[in-house]
Residue frames as a rotation matrix with the C-alpha (Angstrom) as fourth column:
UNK 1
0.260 0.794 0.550 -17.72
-0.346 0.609 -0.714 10.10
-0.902 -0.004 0.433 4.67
UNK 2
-0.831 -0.301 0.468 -17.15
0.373 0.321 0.870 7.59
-0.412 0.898 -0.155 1.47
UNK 3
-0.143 0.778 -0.612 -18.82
-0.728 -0.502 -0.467 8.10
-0.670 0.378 0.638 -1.13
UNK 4
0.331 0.618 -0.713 -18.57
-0.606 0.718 0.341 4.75
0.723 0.319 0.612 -2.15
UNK 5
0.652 -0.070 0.755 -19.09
-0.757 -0.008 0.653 2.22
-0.039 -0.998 -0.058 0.00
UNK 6
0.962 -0.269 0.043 -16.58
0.244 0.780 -0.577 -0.28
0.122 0.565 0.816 -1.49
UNK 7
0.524 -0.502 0.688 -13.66
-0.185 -0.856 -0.484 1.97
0.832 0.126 -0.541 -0.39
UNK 8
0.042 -0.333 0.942 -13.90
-0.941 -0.331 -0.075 1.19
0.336 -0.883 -0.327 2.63
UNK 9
0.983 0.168 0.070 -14.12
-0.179 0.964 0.198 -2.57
-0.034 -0.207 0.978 2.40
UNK 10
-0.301 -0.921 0.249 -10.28
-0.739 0.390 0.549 -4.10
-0.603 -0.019 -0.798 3.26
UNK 11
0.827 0.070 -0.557 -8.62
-0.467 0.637 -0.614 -6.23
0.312 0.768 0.559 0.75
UNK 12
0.546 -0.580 0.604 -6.83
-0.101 0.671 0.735 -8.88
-0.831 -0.463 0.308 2.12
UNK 13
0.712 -0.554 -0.431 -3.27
-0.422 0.153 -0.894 -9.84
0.561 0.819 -0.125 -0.31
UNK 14
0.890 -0.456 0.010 -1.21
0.416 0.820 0.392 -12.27
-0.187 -0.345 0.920 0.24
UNK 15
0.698 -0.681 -0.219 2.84
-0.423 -0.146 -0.894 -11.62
0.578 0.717 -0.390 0.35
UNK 16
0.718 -0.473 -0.511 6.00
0.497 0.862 -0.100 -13.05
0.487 -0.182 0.854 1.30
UNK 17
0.625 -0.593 0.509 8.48
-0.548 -0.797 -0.255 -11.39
0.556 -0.120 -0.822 3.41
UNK 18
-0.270 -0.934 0.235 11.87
-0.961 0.275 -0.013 -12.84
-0.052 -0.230 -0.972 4.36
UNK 19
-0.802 -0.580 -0.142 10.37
-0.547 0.809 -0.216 -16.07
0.240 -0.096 -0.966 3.80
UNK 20
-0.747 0.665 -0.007 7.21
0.264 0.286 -0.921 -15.92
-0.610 -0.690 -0.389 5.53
UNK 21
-0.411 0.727 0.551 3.66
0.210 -0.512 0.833 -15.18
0.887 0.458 0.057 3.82
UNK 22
-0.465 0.336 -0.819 1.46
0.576 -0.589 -0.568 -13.27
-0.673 -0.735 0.081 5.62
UNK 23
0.178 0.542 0.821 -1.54
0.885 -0.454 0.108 -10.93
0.431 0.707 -0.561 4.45
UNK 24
-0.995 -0.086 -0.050 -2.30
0.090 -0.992 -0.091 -7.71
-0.042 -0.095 0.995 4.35
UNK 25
0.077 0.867 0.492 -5.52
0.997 -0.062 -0.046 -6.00
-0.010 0.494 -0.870 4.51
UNK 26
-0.629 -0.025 -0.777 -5.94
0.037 -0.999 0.003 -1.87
-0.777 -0.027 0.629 3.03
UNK 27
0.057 0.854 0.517 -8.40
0.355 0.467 -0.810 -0.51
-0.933 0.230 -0.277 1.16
UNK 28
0.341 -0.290 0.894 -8.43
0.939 0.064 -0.337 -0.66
0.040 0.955 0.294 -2.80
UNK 29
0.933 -0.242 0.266 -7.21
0.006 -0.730 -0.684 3.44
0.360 0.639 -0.680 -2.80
UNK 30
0.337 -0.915 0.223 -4.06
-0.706 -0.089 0.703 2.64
-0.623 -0.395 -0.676 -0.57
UNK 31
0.083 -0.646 0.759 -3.28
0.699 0.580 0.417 -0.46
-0.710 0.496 0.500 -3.11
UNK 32
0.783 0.117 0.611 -3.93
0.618 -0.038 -0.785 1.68
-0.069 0.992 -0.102 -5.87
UNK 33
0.835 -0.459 0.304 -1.57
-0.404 -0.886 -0.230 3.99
0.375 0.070 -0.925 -4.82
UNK 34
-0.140 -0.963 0.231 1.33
-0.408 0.269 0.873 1.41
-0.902 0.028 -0.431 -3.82
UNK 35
0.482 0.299 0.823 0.22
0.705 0.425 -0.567 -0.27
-0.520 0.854 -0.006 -7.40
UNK 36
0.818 0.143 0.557 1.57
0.451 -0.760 -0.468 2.97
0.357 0.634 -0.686 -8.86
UNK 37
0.321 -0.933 0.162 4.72
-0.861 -0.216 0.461 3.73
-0.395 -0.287 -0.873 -6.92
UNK 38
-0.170 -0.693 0.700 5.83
-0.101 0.719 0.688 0.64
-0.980 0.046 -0.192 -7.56
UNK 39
0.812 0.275 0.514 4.82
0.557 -0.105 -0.824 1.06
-0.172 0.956 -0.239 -11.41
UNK 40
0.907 -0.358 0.224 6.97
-0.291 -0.914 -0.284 4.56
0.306 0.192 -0.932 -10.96
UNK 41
0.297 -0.953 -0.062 9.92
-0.855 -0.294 0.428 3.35
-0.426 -0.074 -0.902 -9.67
UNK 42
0.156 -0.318 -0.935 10.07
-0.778 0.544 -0.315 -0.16
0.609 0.776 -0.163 -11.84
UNK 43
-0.903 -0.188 0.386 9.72
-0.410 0.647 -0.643 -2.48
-0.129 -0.739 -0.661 -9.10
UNK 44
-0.412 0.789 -0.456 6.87
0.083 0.530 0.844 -4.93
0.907 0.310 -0.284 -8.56
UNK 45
0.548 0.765 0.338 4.18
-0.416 -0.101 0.904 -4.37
0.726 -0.636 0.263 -5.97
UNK 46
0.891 0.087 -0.446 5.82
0.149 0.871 0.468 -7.11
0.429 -0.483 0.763 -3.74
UNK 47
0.083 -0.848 -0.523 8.80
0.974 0.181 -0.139 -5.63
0.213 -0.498 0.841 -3.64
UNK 48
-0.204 0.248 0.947 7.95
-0.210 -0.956 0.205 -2.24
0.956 -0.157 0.247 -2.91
UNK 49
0.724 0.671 -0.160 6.06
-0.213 0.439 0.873 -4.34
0.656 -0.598 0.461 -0.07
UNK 50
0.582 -0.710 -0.397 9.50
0.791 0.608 0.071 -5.62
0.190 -0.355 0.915 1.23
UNK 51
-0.547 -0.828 0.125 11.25
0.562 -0.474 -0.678 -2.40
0.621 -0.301 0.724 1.11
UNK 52
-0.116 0.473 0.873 8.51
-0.572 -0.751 0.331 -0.63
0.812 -0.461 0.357 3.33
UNK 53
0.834 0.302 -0.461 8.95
0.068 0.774 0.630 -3.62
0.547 -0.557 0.625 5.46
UNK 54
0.345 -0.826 -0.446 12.46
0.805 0.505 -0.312 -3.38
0.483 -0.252 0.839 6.11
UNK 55
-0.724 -0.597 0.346 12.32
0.290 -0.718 -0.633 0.03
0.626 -0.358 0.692 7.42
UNK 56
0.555 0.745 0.371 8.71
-0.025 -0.431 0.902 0.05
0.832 -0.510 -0.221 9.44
UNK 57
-0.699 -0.342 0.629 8.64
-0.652 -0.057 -0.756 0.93
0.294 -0.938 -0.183 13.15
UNK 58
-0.517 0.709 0.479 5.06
-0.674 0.007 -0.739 -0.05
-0.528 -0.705 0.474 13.53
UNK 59
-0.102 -0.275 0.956 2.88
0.147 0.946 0.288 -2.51
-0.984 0.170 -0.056 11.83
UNK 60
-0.724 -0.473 0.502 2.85
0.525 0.095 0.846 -3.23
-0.448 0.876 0.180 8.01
UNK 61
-0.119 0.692 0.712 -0.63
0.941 -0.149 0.302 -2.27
0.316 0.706 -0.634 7.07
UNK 62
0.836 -0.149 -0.528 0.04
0.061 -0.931 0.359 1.53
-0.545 -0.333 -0.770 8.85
UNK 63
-0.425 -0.850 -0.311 3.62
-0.113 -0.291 0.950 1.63
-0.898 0.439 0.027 7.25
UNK 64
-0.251 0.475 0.844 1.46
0.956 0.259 0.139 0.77
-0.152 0.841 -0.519 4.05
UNK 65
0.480 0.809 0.339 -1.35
0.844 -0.532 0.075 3.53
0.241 0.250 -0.938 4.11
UNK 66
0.556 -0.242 -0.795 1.49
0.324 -0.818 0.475 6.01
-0.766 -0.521 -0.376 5.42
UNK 67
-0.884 -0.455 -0.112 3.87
0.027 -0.288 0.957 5.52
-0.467 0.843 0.267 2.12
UNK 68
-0.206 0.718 0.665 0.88
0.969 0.246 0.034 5.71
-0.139 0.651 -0.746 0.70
UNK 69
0.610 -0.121 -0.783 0.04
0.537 -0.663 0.521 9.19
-0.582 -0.738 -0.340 2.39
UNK 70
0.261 -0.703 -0.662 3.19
-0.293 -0.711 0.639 10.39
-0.920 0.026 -0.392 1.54
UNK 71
-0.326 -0.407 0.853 3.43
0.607 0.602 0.519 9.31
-0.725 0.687 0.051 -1.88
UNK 72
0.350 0.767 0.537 0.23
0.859 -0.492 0.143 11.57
0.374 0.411 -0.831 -2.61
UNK 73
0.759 0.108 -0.643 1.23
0.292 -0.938 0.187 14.28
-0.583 -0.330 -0.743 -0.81
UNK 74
-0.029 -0.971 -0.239 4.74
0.030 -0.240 0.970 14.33
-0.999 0.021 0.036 -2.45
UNK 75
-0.872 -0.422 0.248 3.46
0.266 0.018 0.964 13.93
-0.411 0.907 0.097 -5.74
UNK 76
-0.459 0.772 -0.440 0.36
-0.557 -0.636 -0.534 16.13
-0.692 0.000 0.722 -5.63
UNK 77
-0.781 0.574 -0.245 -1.83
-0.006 0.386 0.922 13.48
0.624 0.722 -0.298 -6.69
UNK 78
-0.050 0.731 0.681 -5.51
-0.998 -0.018 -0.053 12.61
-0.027 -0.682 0.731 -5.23
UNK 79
-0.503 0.170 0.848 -6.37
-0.107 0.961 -0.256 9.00
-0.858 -0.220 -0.465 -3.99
UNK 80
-0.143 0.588 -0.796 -8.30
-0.918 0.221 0.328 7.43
0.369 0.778 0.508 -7.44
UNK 81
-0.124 0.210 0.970 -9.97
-0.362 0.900 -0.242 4.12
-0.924 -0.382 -0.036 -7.04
């Protein structure tokens, strides 16, 4: 269950990939947490976005909330909003 209920609302973002734009929607703790890998490895959101594109199987906003996922788990953090 959330405790808040804002968590669970999807944010739509807008990004470009090979050319194309195209949104996303995930909610604000899965950006915050690609907002922050991509902080950690010196890249910009967008491209972080592009390299988790170029290797999904499935679609973008599940290859999202999974490197998300595994970002936290791999770097014992908790989800923060």
């Amino acid at each position: 269950m959330y405790q808040d209920l804002k968590e669970a609302l999807l944010q739509k973002r807008s990004v470009s990939l090979l050319g194309h734009k195209t949104s996303v929607a995930l909610e604000s703790p899965f950006w915050n947490v690609l907002e922050e890998a991509a902080k950690d490895q010196g890249v910009s959101l967008s491209q972080l976005i592009r390299d988790i594109d170029g290797g999904r199987k499935g679609s973008l906003s599940s290859a999202l909330r999974l490197y998300a996922l595994k970002y936290v788990q791999e770097n014992n953090l908790l989800l923060r909003t």
